[in-house]
C-alpha positions in Angstrom: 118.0 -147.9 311.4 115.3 -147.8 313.7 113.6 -144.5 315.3 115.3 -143.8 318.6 112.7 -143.1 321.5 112.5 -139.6 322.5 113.3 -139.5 326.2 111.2 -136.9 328.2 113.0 -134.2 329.4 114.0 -133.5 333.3 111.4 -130.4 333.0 108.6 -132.4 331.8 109.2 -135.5 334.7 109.6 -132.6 337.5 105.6 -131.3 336.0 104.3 -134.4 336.4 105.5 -135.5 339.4 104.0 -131.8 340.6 100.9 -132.4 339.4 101.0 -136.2 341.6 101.5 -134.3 344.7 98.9 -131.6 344.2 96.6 -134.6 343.4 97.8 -136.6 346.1 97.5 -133.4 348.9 93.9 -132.9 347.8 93.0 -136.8 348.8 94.9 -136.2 351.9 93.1 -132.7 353.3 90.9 -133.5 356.3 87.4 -133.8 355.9 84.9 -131.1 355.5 83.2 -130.0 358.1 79.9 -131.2 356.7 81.2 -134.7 357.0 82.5 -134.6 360.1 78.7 -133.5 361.3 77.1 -136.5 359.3 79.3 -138.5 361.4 78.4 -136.9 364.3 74.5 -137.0 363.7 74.9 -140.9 363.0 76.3 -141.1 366.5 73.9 -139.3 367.9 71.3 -141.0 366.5 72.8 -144.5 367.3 72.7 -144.1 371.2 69.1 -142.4 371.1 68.1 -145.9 369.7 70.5 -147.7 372.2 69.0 -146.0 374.9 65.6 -146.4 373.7 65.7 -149.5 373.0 66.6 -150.5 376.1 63.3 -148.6 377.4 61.0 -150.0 375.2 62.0 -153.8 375.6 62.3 -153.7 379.7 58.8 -152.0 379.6 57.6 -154.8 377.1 59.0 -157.3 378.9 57.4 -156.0 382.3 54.4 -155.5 380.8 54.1 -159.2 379.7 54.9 -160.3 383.1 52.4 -158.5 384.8 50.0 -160.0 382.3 50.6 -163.7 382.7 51.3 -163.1 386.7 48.1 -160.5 386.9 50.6 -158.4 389.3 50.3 -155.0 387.1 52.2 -152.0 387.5 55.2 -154.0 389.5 56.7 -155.5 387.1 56.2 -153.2 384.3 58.0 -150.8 386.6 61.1 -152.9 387.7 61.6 -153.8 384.1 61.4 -150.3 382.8 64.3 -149.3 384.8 66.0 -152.2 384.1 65.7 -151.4 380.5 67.0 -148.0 381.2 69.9 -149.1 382.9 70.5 -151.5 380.1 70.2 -149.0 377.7 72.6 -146.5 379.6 75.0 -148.8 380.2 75.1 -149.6 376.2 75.5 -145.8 375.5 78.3 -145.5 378.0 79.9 -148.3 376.5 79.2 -147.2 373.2 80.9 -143.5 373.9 84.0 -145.0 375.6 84.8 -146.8 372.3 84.2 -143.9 370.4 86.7 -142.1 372.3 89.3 -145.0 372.0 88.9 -145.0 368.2 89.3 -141.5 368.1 92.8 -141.4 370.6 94.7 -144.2 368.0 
């Protein structure tokens, strides 16, 4: 006759499914606090280049203008703010999405 399988007993089931939850609780804990400022510093970093980007291309693109037209500082200085307001704009927009993500 063949060797009947040995069935695991109810004790041994009930520790393994233990050890699934523990193991499945410490996936699930929130993150650190350390990642949650990496995140933070990314963001931080992302609408200091927004903004200054914005800066540096209106004043570029004033500058040009002022070169070819030979009309320097007006348009350097009407595209700078330009730029500015571009680039606050994009950091406003940027932060309202943020908080939307963060709300759902």
């Amino acid at each position: 006759m063949p060797e009947e399988k040995k069935l695991p007993s109810l004790e041994s089931l009930q520790k393994k499914i233990d050890q699934a939850k523990r193991h499945s609780s410490e996936e699930n804990k929130p993150r650190s606090r350390g990642a949650a400022d990496s995140t933070n510093v990314g963001q931080g970093m992302r609408f200091v280049v927004e903004l200054a980007s914005g800066l540096v291309v209106g004043a570029a693109v004033g500058y040009f203008i002022d070169r070819w037209l030979h009309t320097f500082p007006w348009f350097f200085i009407v595209c700078f703010f330009l730029g500015a307001a571009a680039g606050f704009r994009n950091l406003l927009r940027d932060a309202g999405q943020d908080d939307d993500q963060i709300i759902k």
